[in-house]
Biotite code that builds the C-alpha atoms (Angstrom):
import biotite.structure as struc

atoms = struc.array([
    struc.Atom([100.766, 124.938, 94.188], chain_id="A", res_id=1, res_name="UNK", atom_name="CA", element="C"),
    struc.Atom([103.730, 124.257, 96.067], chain_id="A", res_id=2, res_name="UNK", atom_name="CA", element="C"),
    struc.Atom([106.226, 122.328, 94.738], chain_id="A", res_id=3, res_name="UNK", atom_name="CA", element="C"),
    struc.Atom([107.294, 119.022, 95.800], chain_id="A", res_id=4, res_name="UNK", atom_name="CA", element="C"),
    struc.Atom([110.380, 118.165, 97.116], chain_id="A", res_id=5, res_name="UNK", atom_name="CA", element="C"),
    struc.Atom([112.894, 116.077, 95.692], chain_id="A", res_id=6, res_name="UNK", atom_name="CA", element="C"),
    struc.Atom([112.973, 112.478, 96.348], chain_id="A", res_id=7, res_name="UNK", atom_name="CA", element="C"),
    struc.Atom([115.759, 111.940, 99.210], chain_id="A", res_id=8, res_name="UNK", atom_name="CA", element="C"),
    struc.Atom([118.421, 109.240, 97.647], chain_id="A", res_id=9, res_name="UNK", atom_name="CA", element="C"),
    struc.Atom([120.811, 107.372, 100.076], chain_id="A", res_id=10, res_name="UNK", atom_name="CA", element="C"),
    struc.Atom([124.305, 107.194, 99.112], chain_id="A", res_id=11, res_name="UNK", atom_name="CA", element="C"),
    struc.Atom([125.464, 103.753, 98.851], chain_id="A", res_id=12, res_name="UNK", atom_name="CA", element="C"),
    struc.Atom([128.095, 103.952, 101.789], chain_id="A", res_id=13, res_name="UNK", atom_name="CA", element="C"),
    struc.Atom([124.771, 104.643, 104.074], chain_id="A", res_id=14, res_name="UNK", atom_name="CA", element="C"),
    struc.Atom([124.014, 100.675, 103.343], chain_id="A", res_id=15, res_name="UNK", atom_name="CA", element="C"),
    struc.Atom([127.413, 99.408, 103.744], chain_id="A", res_id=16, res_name="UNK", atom_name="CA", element="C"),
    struc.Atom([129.160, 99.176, 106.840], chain_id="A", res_id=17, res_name="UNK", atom_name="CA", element="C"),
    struc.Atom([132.258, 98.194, 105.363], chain_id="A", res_id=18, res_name="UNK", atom_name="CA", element="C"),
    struc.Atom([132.403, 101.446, 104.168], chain_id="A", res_id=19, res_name="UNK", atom_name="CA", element="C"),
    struc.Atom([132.373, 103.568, 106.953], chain_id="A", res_id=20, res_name="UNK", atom_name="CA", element="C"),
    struc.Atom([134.796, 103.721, 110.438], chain_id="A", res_id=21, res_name="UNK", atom_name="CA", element="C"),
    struc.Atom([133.739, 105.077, 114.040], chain_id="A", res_id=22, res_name="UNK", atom_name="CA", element="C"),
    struc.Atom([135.246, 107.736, 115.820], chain_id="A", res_id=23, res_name="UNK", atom_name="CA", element="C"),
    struc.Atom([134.579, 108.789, 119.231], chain_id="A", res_id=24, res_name="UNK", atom_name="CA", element="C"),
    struc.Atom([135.223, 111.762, 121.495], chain_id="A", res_id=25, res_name="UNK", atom_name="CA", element="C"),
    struc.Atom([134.532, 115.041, 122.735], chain_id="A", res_id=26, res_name="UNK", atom_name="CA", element="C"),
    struc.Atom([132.517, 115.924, 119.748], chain_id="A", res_id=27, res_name="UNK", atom_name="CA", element="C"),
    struc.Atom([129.369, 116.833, 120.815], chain_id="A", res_id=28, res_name="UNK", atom_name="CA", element="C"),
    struc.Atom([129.480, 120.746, 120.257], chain_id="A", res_id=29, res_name="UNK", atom_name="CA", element="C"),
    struc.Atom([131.682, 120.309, 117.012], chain_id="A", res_id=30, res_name="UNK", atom_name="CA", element="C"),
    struc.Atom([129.889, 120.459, 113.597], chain_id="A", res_id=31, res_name="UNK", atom_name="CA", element="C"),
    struc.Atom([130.164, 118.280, 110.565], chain_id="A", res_id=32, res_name="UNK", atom_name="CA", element="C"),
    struc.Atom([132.236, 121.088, 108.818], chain_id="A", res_id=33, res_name="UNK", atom_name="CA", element="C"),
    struc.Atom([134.126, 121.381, 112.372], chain_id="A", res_id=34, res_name="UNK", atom_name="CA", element="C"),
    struc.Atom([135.052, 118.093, 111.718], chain_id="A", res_id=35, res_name="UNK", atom_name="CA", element="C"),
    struc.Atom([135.414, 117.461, 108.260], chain_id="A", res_id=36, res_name="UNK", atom_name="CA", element="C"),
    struc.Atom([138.342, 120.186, 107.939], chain_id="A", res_id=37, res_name="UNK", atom_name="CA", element="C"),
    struc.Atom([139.786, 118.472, 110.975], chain_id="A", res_id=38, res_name="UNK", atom_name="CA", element="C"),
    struc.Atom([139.961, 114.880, 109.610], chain_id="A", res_id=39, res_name="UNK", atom_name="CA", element="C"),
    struc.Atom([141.760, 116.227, 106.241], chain_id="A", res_id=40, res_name="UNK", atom_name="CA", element="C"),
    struc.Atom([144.419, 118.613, 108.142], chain_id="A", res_id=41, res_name="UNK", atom_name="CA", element="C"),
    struc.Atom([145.123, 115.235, 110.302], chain_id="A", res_id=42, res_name="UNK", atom_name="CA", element="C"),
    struc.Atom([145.075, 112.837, 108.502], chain_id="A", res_id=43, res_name="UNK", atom_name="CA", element="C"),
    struc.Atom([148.907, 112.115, 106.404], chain_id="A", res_id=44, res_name="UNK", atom_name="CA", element="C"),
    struc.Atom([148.163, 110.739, 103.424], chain_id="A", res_id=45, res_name="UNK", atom_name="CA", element="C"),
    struc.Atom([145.255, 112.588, 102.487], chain_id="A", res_id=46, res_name="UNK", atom_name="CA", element="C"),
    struc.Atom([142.432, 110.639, 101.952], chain_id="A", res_id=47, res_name="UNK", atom_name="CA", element="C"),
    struc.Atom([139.507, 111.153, 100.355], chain_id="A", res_id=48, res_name="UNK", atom_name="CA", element="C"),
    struc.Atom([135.731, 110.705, 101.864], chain_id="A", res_id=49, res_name="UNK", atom_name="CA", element="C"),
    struc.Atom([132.367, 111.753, 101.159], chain_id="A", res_id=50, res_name="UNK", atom_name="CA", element="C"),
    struc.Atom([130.900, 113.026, 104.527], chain_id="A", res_id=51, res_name="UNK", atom_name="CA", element="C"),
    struc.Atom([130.381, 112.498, 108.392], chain_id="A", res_id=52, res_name="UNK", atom_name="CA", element="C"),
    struc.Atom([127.422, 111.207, 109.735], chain_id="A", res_id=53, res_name="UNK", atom_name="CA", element="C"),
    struc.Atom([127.014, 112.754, 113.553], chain_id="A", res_id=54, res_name="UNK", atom_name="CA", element="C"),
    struc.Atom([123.922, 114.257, 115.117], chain_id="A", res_id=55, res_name="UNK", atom_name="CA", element="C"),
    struc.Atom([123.622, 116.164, 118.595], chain_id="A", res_id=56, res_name="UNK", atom_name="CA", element="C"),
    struc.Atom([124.073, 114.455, 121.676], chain_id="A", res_id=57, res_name="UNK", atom_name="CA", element="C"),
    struc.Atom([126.017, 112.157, 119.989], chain_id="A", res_id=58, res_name="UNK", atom_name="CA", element="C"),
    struc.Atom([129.767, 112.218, 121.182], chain_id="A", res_id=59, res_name="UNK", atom_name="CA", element="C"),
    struc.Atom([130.423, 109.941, 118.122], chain_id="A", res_id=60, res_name="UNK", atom_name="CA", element="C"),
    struc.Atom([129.931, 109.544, 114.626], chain_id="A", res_id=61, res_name="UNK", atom_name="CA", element="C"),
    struc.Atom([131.021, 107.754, 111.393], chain_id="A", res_id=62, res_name="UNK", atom_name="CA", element="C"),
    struc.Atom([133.254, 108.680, 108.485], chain_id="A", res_id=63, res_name="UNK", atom_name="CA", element="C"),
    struc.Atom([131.754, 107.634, 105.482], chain_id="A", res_id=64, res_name="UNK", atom_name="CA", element="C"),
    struc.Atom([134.155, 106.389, 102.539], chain_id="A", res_id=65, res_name="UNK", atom_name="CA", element="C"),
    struc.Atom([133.253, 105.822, 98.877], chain_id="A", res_id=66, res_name="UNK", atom_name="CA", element="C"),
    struc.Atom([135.044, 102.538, 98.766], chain_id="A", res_id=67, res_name="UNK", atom_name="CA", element="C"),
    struc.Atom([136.496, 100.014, 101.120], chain_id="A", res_id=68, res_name="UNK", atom_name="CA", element="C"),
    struc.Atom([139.662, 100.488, 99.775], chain_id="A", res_id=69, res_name="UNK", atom_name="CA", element="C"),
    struc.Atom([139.553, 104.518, 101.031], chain_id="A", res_id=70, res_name="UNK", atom_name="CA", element="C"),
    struc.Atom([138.269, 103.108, 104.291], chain_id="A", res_id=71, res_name="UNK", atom_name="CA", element="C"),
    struc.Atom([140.869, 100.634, 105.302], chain_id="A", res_id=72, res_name="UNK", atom_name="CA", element="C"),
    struc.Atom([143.326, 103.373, 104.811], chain_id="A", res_id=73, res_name="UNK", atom_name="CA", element="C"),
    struc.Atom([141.616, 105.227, 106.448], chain_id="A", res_id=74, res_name="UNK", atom_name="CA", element="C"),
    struc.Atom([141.643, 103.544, 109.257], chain_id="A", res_id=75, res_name="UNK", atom_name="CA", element="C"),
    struc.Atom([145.182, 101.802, 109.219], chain_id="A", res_id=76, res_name="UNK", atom_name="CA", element="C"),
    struc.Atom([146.384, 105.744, 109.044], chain_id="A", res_id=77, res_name="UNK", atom_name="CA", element="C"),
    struc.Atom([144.433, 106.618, 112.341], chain_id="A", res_id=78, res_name="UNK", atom_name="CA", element="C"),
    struc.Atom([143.894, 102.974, 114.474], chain_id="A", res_id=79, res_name="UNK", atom_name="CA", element="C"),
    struc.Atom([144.574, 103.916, 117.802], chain_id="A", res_id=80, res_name="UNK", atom_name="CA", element="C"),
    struc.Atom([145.508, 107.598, 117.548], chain_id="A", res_id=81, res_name="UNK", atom_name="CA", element="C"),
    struc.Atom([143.946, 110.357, 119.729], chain_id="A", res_id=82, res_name="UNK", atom_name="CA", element="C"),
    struc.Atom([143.780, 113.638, 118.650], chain_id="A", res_id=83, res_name="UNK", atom_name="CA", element="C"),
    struc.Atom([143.156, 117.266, 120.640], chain_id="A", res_id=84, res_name="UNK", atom_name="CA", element="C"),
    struc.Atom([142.496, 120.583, 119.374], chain_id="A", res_id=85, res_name="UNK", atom_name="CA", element="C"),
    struc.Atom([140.573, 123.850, 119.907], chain_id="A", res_id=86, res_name="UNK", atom_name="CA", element="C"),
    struc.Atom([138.258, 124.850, 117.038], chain_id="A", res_id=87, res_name="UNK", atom_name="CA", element="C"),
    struc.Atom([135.967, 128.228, 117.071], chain_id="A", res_id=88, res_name="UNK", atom_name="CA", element="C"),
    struc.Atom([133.536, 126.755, 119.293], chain_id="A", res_id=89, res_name="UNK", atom_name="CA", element="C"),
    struc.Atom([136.123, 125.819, 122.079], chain_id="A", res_id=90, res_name="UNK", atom_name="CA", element="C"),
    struc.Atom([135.404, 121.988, 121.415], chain_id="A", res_id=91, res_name="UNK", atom_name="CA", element="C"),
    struc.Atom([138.566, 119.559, 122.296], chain_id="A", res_id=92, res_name="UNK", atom_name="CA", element="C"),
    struc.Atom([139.162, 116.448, 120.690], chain_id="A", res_id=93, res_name="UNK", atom_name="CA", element="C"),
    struc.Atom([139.857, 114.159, 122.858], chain_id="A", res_id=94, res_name="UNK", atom_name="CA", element="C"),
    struc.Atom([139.946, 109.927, 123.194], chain_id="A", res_id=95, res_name="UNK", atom_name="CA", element="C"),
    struc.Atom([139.568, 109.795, 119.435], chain_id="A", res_id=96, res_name="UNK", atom_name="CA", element="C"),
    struc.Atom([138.892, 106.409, 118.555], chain_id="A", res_id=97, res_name="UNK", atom_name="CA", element="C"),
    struc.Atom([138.551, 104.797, 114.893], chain_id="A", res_id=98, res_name="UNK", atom_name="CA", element="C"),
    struc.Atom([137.287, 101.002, 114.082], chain_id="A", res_id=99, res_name="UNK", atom_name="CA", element="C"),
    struc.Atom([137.040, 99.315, 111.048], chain_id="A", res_id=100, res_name="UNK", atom_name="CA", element="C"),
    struc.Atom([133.956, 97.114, 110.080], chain_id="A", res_id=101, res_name="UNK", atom_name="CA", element="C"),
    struc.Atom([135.452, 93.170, 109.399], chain_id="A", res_id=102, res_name="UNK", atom_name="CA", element="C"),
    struc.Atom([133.555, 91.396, 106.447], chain_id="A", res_id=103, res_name="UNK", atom_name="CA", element="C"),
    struc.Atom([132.678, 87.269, 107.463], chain_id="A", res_id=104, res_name="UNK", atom_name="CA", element="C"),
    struc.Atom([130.657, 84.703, 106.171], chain_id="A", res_id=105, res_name="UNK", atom_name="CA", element="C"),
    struc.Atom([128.690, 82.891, 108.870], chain_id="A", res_id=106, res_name="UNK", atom_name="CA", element="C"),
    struc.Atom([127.239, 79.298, 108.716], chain_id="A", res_id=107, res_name="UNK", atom_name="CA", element="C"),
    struc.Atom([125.046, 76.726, 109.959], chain_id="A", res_id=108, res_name="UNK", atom_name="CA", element="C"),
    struc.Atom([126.599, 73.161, 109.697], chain_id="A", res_id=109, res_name="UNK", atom_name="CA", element="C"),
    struc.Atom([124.091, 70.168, 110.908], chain_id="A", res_id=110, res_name="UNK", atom_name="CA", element="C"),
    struc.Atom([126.765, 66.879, 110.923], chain_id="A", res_id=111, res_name="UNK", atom_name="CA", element="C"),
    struc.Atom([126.038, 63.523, 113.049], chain_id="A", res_id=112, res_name="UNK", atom_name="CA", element="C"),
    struc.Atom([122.958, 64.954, 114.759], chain_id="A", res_id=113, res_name="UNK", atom_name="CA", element="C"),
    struc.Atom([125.204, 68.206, 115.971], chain_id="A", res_id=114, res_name="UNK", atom_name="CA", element="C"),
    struc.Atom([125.050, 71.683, 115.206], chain_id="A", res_id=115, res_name="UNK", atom_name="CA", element="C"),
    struc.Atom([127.813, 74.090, 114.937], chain_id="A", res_id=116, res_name="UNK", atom_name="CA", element="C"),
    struc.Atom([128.621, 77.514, 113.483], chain_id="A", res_id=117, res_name="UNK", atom_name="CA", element="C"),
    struc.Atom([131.073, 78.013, 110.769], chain_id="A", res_id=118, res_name="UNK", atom_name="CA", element="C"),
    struc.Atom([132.707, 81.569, 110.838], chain_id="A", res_id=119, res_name="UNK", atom_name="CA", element="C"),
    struc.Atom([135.276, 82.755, 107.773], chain_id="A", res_id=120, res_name="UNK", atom_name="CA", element="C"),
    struc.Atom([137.068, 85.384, 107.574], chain_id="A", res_id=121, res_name="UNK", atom_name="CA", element="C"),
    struc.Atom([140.027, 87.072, 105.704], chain_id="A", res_id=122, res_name="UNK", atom_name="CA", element="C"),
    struc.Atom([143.323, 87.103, 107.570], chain_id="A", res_id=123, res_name="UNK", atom_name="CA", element="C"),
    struc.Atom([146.386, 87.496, 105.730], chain_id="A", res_id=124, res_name="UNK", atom_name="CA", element="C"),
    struc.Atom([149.236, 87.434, 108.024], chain_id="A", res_id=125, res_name="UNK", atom_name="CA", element="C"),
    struc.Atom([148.078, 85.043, 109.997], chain_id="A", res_id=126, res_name="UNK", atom_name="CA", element="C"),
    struc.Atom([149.789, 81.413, 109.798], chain_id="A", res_id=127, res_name="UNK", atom_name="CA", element="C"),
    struc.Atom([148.729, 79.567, 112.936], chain_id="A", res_id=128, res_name="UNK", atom_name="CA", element="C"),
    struc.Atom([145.663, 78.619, 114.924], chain_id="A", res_id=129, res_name="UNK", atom_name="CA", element="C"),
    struc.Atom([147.401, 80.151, 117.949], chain_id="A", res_id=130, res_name="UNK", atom_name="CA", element="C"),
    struc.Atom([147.252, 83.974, 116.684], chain_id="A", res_id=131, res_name="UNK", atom_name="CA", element="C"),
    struc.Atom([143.719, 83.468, 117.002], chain_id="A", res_id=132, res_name="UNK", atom_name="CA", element="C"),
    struc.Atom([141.694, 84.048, 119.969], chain_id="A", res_id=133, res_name="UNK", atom_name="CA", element="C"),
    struc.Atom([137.679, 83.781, 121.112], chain_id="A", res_id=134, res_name="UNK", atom_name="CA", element="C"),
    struc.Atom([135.622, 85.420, 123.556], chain_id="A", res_id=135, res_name="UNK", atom_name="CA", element="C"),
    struc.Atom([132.324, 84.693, 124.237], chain_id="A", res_id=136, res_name="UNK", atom_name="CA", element="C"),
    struc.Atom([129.805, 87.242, 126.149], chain_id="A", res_id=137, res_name="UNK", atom_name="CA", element="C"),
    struc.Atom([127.656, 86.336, 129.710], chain_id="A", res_id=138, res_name="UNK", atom_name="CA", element="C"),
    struc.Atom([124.870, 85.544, 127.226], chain_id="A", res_id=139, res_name="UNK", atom_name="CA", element="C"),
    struc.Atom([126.558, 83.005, 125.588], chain_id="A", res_id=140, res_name="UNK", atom_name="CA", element="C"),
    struc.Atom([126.173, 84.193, 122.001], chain_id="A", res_id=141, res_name="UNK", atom_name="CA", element="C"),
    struc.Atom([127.946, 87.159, 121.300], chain_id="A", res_id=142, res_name="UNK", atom_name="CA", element="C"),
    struc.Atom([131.224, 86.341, 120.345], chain_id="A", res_id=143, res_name="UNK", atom_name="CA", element="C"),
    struc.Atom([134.353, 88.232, 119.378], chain_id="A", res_id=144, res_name="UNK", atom_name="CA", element="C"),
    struc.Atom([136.978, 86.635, 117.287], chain_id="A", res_id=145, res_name="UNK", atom_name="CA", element="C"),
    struc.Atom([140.758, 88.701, 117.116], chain_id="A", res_id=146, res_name="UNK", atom_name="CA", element="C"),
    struc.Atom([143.350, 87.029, 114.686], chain_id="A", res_id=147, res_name="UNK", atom_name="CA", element="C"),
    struc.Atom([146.855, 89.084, 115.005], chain_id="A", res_id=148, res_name="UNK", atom_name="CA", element="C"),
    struc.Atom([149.006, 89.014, 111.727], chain_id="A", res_id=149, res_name="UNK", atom_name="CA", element="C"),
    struc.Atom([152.506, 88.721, 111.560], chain_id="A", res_id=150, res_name="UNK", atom_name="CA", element="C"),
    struc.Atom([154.674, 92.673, 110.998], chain_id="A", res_id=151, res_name="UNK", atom_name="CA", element="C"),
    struc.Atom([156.304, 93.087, 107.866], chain_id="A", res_id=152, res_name="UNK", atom_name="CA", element="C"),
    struc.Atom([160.048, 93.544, 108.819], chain_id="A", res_id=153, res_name="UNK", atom_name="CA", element="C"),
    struc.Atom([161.666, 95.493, 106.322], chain_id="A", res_id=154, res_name="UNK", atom_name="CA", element="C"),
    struc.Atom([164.675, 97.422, 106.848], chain_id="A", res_id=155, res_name="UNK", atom_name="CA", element="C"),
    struc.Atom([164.953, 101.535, 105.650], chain_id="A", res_id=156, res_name="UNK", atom_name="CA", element="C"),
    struc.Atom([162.388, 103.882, 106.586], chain_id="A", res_id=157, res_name="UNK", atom_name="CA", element="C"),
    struc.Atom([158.905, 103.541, 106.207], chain_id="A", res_id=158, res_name="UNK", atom_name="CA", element="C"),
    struc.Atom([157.156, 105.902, 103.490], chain_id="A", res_id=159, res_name="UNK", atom_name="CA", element="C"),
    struc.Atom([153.906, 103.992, 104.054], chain_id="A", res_id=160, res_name="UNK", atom_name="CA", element="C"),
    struc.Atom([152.534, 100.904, 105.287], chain_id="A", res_id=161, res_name="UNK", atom_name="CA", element="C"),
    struc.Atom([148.572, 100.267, 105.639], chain_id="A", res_id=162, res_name="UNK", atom_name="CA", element="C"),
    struc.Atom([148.873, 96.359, 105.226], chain_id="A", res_id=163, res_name="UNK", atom_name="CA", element="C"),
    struc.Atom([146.576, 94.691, 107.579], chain_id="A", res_id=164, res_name="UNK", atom_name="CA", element="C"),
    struc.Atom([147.711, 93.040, 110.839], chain_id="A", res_id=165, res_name="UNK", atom_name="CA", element="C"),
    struc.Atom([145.030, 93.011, 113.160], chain_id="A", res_id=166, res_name="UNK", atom_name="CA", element="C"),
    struc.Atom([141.210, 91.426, 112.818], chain_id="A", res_id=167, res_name="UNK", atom_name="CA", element="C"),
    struc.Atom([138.294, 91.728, 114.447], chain_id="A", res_id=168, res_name="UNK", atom_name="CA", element="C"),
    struc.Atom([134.745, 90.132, 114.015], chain_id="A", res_id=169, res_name="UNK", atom_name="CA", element="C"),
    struc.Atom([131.477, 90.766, 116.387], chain_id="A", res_id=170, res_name="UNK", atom_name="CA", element="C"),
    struc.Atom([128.773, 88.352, 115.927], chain_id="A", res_id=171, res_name="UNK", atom_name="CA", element="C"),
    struc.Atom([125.571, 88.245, 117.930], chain_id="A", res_id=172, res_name="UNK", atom_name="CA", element="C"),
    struc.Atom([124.398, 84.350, 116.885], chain_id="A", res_id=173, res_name="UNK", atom_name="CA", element="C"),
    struc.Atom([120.773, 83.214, 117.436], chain_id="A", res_id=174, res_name="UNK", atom_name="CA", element="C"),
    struc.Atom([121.836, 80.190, 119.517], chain_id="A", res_id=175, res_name="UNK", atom_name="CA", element="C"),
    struc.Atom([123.840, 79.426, 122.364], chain_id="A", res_id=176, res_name="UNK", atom_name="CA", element="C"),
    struc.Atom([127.864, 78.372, 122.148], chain_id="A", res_id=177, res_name="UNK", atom_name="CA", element="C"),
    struc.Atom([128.792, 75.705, 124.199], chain_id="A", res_id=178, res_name="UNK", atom_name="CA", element="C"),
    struc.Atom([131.515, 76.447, 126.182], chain_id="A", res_id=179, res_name="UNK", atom_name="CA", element="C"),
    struc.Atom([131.908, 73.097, 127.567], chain_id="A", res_id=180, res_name="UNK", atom_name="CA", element="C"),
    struc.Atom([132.921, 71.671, 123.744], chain_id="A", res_id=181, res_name="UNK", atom_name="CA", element="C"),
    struc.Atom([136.684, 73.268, 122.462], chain_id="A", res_id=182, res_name="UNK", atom_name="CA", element="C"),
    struc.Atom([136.445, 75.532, 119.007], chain_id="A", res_id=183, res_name="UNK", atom_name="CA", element="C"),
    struc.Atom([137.915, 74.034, 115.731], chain_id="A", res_id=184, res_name="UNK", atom_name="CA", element="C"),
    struc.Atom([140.678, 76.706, 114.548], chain_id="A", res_id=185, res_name="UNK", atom_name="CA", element="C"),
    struc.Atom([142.009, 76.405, 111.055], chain_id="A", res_id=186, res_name="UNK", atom_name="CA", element="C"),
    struc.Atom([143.693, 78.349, 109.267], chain_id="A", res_id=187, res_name="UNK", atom_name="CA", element="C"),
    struc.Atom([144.525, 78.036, 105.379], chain_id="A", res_id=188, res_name="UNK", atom_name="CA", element="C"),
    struc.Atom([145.282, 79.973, 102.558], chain_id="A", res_id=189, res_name="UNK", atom_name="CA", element="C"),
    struc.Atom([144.958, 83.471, 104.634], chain_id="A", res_id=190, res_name="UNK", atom_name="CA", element="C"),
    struc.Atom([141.235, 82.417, 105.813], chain_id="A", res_id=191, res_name="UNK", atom_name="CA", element="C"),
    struc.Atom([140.593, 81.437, 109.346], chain_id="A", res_id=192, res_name="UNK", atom_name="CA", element="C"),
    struc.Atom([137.772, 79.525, 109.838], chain_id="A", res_id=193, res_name="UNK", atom_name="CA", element="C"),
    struc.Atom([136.244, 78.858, 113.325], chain_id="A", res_id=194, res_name="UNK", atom_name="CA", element="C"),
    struc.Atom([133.519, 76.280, 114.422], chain_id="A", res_id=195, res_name="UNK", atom_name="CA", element="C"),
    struc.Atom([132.197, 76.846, 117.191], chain_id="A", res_id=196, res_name="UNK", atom_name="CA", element="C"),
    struc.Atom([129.024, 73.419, 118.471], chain_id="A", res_id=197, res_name="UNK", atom_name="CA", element="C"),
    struc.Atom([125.983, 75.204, 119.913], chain_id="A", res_id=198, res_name="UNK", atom_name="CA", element="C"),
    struc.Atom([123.920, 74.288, 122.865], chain_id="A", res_id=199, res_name="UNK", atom_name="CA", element="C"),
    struc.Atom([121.536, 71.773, 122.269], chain_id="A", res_id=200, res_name="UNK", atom_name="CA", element="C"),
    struc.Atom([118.499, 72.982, 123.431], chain_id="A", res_id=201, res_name="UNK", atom_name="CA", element="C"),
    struc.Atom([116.271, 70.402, 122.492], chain_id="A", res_id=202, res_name="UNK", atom_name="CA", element="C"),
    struc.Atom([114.975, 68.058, 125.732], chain_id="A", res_id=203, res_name="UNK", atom_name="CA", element="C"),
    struc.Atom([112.602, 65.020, 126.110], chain_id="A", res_id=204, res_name="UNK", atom_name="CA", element="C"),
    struc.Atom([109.494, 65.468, 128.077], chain_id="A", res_id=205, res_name="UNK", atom_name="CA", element="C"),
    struc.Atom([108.434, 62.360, 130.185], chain_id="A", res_id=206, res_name="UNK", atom_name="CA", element="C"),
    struc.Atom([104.560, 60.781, 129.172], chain_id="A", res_id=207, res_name="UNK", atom_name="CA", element="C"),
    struc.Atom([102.856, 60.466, 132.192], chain_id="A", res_id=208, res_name="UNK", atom_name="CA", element="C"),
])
């Protein structure tokens, strides 16, 4: 009888997106191990993760990180960087690109027959509506909010610094944004919020 196979168990950064950051390239020919020995020769500090998730054709792939901690710095080591180098199989690196995944809470506000979407998100750094910005896609609801934080100015050399200064959040909404009505930007206590009215969609039909 043969015997069964163990039950497969996904690690909990499999489920979290927090937990893991894209990277892009010329990676298709490069295996996991190609690429896991890479990422800890590169990457000053050292920092620990569990494993990469990539899979042939894919020309990208995500780091996976035990905690979000490991994954911000992570990512605040690398944002922006691109990286080349010849490994066994002749694969370059090339156009390396890391982002981050931005937590936000998303609601549904119904005040004086109007509806609106409430988005909040963690911005430290950021003091004024202004460093705030919001673009909406052709299709009217996915957005993109950036909030840009303010650079710590400190004078002496820099050992280390993975404090966070720039934000992102994607959001692909059910309903419509009205781009004829102006967002409400506030910011307070290192959360921006953004309210954004949605289409009204509703119409009367005439009784003949």
């Amino acid at each position: 009888m043969d015997k069964e196979s163990p039950p497969y168990t996904k690690r909990l950064c499999c489920t979290k997106p927090e937990l893991t950051v894209y990277m892009s390239g010329t990676i298709k020919n490069a295996s996991n191990e190609n690429l896991k020995d890479w990422l800890r020769k590169i990457v000053s500090p050292p920092i620990c993760f569990e494993y990469i998730a990539k899979r042939d054709p894919n020309i990208w792939g995500h780091v996976h990180f035990r905690t979000h901690d490991f994954a911000s710095k992570f990512y605040y080591a690398m944002e922006g960087k691109t990286f080349s180098r010849k490994l066994k199989d002749s694969t370059q690196f090339e156009d390396t690109a890391y982002q981050e995944y931005q937590p936000y809470a998303l609601f549904e506000l119904h005040e004086n027959r109007q509806d609106f979407y409430v988005i909040k998100f963690h911005t430290p750094g950021v003091n004024h509506k202004e460093q705030v910005e919001i673009d909406v896609n052709d299709d009217d609801k996915s957005i993109t909010i950036n909030a840009r934080g303010l650079e710590i100015e400190q004078s002496g050399s820099v050992i280390f610094n993975n404090l966070l200064t720039k934000f992102e959040v994607n959001i692909d909404l059910q309903k419509k944004v009205n781009l004829n009505e102006e967002a409400n930007v506030v910011v307070e206590n290192s959360i921006s919020t953004v309210q954004l009215k949605m289409v009204n969609n509703k119409r009367k039909i005439p009784i003949a």
